[in-house]
LOZA-579393 format. One line per field, with one value per residue: residue in three letters; residue number from 0; z, y, x of N, C-alpha, C in turn. Coordinates in nm, 2 decimals. Example, Ala and Ser with C-alpha at 12.3 -4.5 7.8 and 13.67 -1.06 7.14 Angstrom:
aa: [ALA / SER]
i: [0 / 1]
nZ: [0.78 / 0.71]
nY: [-0.57 / -0.22]
nX: [1.32 / 1.28]
caZ: [0.78 / 0.71]
caY: [-0.45 / -0.11]
caX: [1.23 / 1.37]
cZ: [0.78 / 0.79]
cY: [-0.33 / 0.00]
cX: [1.32 / 1.29]
// end
This chain:
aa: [UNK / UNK / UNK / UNK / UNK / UNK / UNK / UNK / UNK / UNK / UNK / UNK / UNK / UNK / UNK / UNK / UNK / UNK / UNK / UNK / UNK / UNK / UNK / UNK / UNK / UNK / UNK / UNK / UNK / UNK / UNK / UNK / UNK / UNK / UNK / UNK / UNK / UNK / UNK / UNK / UNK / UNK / UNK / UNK / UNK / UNK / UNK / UNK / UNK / UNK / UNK / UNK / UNK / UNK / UNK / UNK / UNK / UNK / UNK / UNK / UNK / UNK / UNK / UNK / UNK / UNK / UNK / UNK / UNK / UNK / UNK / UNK / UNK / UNK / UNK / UNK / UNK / UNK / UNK / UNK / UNK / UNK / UNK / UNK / UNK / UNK / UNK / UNK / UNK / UNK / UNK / UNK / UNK / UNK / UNK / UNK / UNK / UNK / UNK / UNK / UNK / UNK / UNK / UNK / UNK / UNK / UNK / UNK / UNK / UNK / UNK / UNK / UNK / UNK / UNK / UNK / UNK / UNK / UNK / UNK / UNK / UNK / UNK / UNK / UNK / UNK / UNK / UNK / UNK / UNK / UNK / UNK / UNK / UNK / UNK / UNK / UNK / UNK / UNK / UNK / UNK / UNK / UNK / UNK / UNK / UNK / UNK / UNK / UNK / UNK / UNK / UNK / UNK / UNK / UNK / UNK / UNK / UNK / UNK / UNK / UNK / UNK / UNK / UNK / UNK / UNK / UNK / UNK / UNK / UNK / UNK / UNK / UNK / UNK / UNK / UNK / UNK / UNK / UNK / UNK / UNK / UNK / UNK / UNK / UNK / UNK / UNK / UNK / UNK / UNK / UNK / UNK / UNK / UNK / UNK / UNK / UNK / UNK]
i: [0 / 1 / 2 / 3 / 4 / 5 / 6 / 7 / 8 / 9 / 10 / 11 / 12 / 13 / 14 / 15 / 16 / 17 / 18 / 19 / 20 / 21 / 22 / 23 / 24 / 25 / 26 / 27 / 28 / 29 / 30 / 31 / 32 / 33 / 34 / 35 / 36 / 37 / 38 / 39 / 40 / 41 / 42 / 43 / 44 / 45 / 46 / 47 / 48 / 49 / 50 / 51 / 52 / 53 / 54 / 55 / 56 / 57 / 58 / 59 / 60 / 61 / 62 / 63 / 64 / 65 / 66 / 67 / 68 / 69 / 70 / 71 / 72 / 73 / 74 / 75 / 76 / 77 / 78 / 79 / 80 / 81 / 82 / 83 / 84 / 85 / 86 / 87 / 88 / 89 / 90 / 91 / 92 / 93 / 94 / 95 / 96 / 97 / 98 / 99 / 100 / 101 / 102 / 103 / 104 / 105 / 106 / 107 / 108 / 109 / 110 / 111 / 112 / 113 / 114 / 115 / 116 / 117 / 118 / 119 / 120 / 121 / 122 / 123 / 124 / 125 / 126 / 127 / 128 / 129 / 130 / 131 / 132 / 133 / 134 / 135 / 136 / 137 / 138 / 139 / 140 / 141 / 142 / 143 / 144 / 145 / 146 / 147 / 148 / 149 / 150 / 151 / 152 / 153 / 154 / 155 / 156 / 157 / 158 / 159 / 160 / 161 / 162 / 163 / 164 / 165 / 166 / 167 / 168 / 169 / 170 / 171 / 172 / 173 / 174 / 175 / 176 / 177 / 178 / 179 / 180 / 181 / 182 / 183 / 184 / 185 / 186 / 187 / 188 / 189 / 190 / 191 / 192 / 193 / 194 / 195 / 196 / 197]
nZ: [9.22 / 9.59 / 9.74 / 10.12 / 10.32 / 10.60 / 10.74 / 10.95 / 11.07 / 11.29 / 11.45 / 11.41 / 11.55 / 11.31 / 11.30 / 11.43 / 11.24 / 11.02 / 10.95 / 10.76 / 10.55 / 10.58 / 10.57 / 10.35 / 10.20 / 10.29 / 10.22 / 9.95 / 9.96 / 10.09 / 10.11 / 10.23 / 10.32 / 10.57 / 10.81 / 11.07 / 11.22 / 11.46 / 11.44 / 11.33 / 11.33 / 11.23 / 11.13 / 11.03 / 10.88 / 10.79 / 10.54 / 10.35 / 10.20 / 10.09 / 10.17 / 10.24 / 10.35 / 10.52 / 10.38 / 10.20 / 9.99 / 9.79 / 9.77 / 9.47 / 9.41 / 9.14 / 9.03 / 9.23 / 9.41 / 9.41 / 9.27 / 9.48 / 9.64 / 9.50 / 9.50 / 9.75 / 9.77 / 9.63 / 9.84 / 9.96 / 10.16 / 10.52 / 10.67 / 10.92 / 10.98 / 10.77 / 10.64 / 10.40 / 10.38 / 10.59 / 10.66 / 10.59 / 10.82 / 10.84 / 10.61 / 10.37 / 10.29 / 10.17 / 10.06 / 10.01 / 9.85 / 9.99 / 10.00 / 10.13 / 10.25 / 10.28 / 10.20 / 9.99 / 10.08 / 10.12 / 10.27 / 10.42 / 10.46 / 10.72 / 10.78 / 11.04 / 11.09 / 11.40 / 11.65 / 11.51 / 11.49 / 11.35 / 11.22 / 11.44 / 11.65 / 11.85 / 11.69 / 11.82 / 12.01 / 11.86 / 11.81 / 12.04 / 12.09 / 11.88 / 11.94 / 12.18 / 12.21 / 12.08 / 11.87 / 11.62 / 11.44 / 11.08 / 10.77 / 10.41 / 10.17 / 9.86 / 9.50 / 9.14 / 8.81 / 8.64 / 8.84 / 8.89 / 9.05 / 9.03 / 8.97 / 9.15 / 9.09 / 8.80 / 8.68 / 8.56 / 8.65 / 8.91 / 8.97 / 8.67 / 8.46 / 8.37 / 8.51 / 8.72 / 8.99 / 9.37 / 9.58 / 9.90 / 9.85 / 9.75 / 9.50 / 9.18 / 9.22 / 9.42 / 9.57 / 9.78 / 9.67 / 9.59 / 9.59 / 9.40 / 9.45 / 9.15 / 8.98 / 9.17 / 9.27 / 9.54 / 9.72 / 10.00 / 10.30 / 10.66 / 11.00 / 11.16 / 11.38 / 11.40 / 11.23 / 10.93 / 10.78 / 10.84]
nY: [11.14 / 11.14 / 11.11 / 11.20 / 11.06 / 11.06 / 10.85 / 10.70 / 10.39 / 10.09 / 9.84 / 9.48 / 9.16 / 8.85 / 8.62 / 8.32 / 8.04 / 8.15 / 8.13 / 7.88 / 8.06 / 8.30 / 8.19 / 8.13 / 8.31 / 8.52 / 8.42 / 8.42 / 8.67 / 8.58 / 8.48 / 8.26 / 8.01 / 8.06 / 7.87 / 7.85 / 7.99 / 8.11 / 8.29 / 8.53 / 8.83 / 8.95 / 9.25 / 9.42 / 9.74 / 10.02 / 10.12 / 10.33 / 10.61 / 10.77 / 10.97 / 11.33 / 11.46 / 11.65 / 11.78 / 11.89 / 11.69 / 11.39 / 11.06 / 10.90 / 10.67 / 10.49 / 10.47 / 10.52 / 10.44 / 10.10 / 10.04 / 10.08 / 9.89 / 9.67 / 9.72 / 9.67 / 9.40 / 9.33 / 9.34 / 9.61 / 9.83 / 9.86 / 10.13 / 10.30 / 10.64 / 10.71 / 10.71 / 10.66 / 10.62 / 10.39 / 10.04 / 9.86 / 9.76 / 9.59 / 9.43 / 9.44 / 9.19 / 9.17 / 9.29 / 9.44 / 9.57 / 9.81 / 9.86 / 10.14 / 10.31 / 10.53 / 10.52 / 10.44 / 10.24 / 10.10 / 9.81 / 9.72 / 9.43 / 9.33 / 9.21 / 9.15 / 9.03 / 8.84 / 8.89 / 9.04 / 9.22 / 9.55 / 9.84 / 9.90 / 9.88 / 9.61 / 9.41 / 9.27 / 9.47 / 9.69 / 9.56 / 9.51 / 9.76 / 9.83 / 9.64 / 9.75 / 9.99 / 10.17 / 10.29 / 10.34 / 10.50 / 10.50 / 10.57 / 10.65 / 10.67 / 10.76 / 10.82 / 10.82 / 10.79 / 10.83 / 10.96 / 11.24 / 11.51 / 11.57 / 11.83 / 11.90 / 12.10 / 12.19 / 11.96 / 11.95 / 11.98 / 12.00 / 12.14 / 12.28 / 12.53 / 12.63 / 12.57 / 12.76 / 12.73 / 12.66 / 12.43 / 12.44 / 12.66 / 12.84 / 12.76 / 12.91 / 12.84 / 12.86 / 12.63 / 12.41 / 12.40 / 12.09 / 11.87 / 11.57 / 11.29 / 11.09 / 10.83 / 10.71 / 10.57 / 10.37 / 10.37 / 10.35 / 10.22 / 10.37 / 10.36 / 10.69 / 10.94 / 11.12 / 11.10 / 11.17 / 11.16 / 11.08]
nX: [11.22 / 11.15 / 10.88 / 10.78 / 10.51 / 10.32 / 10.12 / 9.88 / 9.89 / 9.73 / 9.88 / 9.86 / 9.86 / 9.92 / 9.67 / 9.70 / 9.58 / 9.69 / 9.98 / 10.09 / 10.03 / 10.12 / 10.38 / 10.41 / 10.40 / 10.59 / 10.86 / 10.90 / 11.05 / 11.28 / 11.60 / 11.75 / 11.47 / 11.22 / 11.11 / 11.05 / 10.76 / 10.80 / 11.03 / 10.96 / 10.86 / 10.51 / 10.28 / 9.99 / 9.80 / 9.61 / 9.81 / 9.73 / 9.52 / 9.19 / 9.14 / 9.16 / 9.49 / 9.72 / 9.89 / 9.73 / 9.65 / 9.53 / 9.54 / 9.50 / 9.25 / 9.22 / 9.47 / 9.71 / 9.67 / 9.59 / 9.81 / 10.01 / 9.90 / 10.01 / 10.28 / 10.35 / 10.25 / 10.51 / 10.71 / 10.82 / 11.07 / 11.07 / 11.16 / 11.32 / 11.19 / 11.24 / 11.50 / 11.72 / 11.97 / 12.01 / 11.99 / 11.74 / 11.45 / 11.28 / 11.01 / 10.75 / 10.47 / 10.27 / 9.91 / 9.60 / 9.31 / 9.10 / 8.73 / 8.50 / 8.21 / 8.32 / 8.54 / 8.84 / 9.09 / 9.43 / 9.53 / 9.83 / 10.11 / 10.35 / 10.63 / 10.93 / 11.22 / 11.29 / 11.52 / 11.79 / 12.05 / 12.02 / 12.16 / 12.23 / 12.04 / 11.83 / 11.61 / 11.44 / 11.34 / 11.23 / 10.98 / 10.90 / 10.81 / 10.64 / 10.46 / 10.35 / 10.26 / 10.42 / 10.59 / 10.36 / 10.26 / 10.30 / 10.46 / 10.43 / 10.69 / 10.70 / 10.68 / 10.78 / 10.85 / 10.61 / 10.44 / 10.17 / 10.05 / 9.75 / 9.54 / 9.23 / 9.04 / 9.05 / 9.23 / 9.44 / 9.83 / 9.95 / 10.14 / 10.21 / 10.25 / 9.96 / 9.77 / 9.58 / 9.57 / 9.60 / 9.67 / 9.46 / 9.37 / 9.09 / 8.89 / 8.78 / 8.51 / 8.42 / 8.55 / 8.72 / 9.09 / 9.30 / 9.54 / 9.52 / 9.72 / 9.84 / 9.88 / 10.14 / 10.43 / 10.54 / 10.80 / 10.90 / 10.81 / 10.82 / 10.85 / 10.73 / 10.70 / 10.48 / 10.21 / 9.96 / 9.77 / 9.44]
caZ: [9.34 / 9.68 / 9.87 / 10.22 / 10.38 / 10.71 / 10.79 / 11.08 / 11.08 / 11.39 / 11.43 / 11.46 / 11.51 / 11.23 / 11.36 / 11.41 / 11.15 / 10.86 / 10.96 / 10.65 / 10.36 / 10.55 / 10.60 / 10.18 / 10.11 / 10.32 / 10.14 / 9.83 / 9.95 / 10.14 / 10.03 / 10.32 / 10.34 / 10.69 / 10.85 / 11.18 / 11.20 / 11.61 / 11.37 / 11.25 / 11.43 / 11.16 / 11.18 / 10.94 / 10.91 / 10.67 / 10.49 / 10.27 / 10.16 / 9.96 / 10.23 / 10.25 / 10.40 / 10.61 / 10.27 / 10.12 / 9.88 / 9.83 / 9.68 / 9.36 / 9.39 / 9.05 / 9.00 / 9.29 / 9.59 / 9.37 / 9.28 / 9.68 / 9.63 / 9.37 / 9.55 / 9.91 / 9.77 / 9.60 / 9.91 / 10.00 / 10.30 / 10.66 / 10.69 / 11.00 / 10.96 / 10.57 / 10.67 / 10.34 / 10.41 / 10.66 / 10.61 / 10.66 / 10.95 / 10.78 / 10.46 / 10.33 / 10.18 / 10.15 / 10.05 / 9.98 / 9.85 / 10.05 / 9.98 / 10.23 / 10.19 / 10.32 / 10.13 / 9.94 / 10.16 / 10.12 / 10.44 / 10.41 / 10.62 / 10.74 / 10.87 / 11.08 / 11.18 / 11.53 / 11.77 / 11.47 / 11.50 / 11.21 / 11.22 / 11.56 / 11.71 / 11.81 / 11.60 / 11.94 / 12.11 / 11.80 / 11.82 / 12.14 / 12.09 / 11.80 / 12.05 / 12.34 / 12.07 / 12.10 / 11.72 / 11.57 / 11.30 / 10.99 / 10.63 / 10.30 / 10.10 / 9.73 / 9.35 / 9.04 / 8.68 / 8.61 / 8.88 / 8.90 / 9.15 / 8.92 / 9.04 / 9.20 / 9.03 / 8.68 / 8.59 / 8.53 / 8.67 / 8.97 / 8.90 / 8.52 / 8.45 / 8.32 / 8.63 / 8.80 / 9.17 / 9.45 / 9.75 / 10.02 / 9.88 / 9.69 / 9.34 / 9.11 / 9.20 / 9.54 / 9.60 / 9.79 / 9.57 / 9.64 / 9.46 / 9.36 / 9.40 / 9.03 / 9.00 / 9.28 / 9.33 / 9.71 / 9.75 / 10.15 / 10.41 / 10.76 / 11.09 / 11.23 / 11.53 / 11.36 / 11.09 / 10.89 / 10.70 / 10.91]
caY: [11.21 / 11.07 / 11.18 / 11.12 / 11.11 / 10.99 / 10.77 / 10.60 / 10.21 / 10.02 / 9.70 / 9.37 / 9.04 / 8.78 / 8.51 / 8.13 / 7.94 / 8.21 / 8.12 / 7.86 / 8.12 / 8.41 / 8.22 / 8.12 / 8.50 / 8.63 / 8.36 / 8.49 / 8.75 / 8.58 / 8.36 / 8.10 / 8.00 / 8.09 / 7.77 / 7.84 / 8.10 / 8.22 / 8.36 / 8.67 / 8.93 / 9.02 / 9.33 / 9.47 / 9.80 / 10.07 / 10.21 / 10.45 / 10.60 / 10.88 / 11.09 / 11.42 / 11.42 / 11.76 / 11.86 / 11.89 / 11.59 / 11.29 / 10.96 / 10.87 / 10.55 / 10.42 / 10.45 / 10.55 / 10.33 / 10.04 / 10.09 / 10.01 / 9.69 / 9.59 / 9.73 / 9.64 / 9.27 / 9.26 / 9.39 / 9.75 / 9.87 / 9.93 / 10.21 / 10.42 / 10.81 / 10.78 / 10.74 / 10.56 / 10.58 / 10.30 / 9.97 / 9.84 / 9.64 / 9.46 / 9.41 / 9.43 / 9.08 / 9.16 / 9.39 / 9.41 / 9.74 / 9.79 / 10.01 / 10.09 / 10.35 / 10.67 / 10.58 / 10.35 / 10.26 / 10.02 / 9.74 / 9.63 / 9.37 / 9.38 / 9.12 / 9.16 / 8.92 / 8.84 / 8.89 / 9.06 / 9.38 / 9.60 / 9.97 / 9.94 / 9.82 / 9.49 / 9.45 / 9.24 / 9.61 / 9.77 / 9.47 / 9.52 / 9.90 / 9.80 / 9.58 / 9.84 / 10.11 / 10.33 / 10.29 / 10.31 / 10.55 / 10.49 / 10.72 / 10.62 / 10.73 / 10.75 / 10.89 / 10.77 / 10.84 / 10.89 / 11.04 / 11.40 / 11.57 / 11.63 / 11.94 / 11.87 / 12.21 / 12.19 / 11.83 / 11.96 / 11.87 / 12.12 / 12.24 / 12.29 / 12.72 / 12.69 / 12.58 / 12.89 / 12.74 / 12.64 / 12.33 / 12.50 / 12.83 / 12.84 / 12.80 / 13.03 / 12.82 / 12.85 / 12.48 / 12.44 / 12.29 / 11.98 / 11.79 / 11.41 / 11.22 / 11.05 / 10.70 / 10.73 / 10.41 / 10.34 / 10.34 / 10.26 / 10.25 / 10.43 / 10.43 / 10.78 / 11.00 / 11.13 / 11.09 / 11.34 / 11.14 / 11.05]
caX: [11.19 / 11.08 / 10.81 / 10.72 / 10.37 / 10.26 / 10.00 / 9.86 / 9.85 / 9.70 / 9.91 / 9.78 / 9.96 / 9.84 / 9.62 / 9.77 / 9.57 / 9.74 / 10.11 / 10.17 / 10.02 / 10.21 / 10.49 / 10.44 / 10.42 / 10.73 / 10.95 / 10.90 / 11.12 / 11.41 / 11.72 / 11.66 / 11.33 / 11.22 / 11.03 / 10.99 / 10.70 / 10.84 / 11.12 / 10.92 / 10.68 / 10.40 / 10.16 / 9.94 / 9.76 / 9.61 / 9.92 / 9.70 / 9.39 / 9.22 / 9.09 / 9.24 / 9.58 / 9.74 / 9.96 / 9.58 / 9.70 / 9.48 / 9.54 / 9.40 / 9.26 / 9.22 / 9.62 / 9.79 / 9.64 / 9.62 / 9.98 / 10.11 / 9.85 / 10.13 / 10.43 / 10.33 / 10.31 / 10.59 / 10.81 / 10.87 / 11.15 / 11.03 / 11.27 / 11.33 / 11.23 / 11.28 / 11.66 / 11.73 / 12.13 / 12.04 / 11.92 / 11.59 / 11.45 / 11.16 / 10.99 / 10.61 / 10.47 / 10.10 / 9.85 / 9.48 / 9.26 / 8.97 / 8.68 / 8.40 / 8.12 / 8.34 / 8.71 / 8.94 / 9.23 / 9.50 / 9.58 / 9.97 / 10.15 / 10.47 / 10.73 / 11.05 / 11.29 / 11.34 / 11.67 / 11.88 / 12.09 / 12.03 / 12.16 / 12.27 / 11.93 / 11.80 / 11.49 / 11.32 / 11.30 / 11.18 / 10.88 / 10.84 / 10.78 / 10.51 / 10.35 / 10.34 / 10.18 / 10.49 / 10.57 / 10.23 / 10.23 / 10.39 / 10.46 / 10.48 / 10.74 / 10.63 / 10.71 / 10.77 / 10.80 / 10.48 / 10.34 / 10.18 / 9.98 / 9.62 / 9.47 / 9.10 / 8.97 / 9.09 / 9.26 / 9.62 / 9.93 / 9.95 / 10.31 / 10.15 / 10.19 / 9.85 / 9.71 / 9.58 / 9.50 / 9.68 / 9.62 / 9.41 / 9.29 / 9.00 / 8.91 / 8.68 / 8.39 / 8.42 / 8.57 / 8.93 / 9.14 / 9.34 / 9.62 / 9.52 / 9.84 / 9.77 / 9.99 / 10.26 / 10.47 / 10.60 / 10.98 / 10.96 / 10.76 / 10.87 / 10.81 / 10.76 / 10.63 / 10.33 / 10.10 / 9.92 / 9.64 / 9.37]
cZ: [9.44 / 9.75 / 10.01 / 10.29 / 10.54 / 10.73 / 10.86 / 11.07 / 11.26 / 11.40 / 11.50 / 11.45 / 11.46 / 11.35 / 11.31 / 11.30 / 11.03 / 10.88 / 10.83 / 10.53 / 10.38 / 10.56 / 10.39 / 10.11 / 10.14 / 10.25 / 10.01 / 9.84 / 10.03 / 10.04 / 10.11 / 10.34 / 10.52 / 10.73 / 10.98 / 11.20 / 11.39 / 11.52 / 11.29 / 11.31 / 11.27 / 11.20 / 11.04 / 10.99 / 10.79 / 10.65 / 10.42 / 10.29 / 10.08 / 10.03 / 10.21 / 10.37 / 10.47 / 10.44 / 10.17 / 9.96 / 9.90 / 9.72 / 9.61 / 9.37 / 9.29 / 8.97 / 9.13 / 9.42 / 9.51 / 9.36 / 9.41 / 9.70 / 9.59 / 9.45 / 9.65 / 9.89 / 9.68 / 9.70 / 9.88 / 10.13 / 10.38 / 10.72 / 10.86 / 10.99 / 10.85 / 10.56 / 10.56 / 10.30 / 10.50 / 10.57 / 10.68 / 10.78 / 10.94 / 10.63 / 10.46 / 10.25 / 10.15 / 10.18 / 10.04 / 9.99 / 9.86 / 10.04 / 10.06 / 10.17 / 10.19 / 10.25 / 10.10 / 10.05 / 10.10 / 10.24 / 10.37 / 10.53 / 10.58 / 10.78 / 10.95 / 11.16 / 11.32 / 11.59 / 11.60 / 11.47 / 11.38 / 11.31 / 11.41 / 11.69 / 11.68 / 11.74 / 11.74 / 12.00 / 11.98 / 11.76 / 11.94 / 12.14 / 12.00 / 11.87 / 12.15 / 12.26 / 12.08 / 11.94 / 11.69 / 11.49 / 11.21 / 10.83 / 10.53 / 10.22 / 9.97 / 9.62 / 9.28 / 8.89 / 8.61 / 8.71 / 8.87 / 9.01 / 9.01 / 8.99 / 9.03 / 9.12 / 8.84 / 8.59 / 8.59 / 8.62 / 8.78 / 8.95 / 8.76 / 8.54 / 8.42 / 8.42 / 8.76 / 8.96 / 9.24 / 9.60 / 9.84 / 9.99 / 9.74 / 9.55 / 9.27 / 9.11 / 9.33 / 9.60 / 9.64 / 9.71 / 9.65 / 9.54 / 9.45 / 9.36 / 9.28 / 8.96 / 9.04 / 9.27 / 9.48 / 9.68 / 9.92 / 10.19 / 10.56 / 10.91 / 11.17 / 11.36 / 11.52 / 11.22 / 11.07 / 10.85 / 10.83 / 10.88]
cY: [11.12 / 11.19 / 11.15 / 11.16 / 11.00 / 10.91 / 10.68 / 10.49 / 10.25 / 9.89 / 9.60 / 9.26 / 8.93 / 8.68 / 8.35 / 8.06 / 8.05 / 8.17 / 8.03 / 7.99 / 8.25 / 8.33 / 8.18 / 8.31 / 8.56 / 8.54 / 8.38 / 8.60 / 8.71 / 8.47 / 8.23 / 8.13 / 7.98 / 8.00 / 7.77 / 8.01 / 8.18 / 8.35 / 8.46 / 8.70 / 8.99 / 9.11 / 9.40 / 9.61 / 9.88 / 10.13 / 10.33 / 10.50 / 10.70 / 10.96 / 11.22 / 11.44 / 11.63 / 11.83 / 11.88 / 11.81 / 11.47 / 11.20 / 10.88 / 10.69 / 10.47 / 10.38 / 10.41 / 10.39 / 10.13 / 9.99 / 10.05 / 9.92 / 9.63 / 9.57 / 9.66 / 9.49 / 9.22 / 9.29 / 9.53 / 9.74 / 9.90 / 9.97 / 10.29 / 10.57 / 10.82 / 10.78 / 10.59 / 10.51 / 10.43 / 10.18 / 9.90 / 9.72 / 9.58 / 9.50 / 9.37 / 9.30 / 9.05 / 9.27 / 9.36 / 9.56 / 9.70 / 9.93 / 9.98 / 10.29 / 10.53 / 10.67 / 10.43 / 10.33 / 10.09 / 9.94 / 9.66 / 9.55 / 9.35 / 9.21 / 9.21 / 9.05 / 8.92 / 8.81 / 8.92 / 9.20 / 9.42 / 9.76 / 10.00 / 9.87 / 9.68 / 9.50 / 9.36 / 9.37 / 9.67 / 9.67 / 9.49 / 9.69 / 9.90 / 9.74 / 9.67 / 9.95 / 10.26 / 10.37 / 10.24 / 10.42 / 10.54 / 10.55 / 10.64 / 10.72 / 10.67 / 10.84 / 10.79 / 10.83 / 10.89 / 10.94 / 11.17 / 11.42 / 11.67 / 11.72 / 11.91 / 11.99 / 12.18 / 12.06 / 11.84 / 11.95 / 12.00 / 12.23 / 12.31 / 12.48 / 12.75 / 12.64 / 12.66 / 12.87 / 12.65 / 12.58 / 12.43 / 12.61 / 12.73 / 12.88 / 12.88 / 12.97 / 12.81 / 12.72 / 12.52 / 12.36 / 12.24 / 11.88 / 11.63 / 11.33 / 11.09 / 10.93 / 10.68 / 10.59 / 10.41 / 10.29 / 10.28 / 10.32 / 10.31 / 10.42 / 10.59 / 10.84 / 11.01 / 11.14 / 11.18 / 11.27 / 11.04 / 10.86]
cX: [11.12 / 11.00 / 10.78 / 10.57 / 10.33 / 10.12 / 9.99 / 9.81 / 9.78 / 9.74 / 9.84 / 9.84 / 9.84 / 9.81 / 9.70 / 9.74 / 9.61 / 9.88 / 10.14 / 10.13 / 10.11 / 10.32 / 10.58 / 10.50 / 10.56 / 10.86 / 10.99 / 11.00 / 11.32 / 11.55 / 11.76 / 11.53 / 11.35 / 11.11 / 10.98 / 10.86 / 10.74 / 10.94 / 11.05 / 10.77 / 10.63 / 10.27 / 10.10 / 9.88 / 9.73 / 9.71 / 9.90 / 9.53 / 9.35 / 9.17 / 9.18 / 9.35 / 9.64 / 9.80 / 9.84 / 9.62 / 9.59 / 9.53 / 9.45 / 9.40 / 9.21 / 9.37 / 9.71 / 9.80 / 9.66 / 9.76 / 10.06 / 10.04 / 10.00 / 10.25 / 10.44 / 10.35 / 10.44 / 10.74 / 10.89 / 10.92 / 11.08 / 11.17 / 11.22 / 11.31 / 11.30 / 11.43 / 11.72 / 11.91 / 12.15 / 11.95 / 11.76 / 11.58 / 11.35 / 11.10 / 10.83 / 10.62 / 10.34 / 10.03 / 9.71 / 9.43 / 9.11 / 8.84 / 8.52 / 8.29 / 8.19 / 8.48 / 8.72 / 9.05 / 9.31 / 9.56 / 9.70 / 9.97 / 10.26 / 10.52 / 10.86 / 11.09 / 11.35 / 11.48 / 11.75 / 11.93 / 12.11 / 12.05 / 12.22 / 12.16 / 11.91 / 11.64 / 11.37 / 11.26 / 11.22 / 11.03 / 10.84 / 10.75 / 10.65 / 10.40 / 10.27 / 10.25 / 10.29 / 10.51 / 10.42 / 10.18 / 10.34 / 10.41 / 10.49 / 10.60 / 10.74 / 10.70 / 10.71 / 10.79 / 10.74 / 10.40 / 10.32 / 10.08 / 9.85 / 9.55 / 9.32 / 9.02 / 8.99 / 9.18 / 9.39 / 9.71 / 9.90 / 10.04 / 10.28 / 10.15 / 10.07 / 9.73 / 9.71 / 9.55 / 9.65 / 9.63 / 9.60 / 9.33 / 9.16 / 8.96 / 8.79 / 8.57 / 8.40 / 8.45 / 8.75 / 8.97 / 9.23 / 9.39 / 9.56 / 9.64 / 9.82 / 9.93 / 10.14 / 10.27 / 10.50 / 10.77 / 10.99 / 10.82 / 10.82 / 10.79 / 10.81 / 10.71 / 10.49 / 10.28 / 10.01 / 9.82 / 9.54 / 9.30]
// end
């Protein structure tokens, strides 16, 4: 199963003296090595975190957030609006999990290759639009095998029949409850309109 979740990056184009180690990282993923660093707009931003998200879901960060460290460097899709009939128009090649005194979050970075038509678009306009701050939120879309959604009240799976509560309402100890998304992998990343986790 896929899920999709919004969340708001803030892009940033990598600084000059990182150009050989990113241009080591994004080769790892191509079939020509790509030598000229003009030839690819890079931005980074947070892709996740464990705060509480609008679908009153948070991400567990001893499995989950960790987890898109892994994926994010080993290249996950920058899909359009989760439209996984199309093909992608850039590719994640670095990650890092960061924790500060108020959350866990996860900071990906992105590539896209400059002047090629994918899907109909040139990918210069859709760089340009990341520059301008028109695209500037972007969604994970996640699942996996093993993941479950651990209920914040009681531990069990939320779907579980013998878990008596339900995201948002409140549980028998006066606490709202709130699913843990509990080791989600990352299937794509997306740009969309808006973002839900703060």
């Amino acid at each position: 199963d896929l899920i999709q979740l919004p969340v708001r990056v803030q892009a940033e184009k990598a600084e000059e003296n990182e150009w050989d180690r990113i241009l080591e990282l994004v080769n790892r993923h191509t079939l020509e090595p790509v030598t000229d660093a003009s030839q690819i707009f890079t931005f980074e931003g947070i892709a996740s975190n464990d705060r509480m998200d609008a679908y009153m879901t948070r991400m567990d960060p001893l499995t989950t957030l960790r987890n898109y460290v892994e994926d994010l460097k080993s290249g996950v899709s920058l899909q359009s609006g989760h439209d996984i009939t199309k093909n992608p128009y850039g590719r994640s090649f670095d990650a890092q999990f960061l924790t500060s005194e108020d959350e866990n979050s996860v900071r990906g970075h992105w590539y896209i290759m400059r002047d090629l038509n994918i899907n109909g678009e040139n990918t210069n306009d859709t760089i340009r639009a990341i520059k301008s701050g028109i695209i500037r939120d972007l969604s994970v879309g996640f699942g996996g095998d093993e993941m479950y959604h651990r209920c914040s009240s009681c531990g069990r799976d939320i779907f579980d029949w013998n878990c008596g509560h339900f995201p948002g309402l409140e549980d028998e100890n006066g606490n709202r409850t709130f699913a843990w998304i509990t080791n989600g992998r990352l299937r794509e990343v997306s740009s969309v309109y808006k973002a839900a986790t703060p």
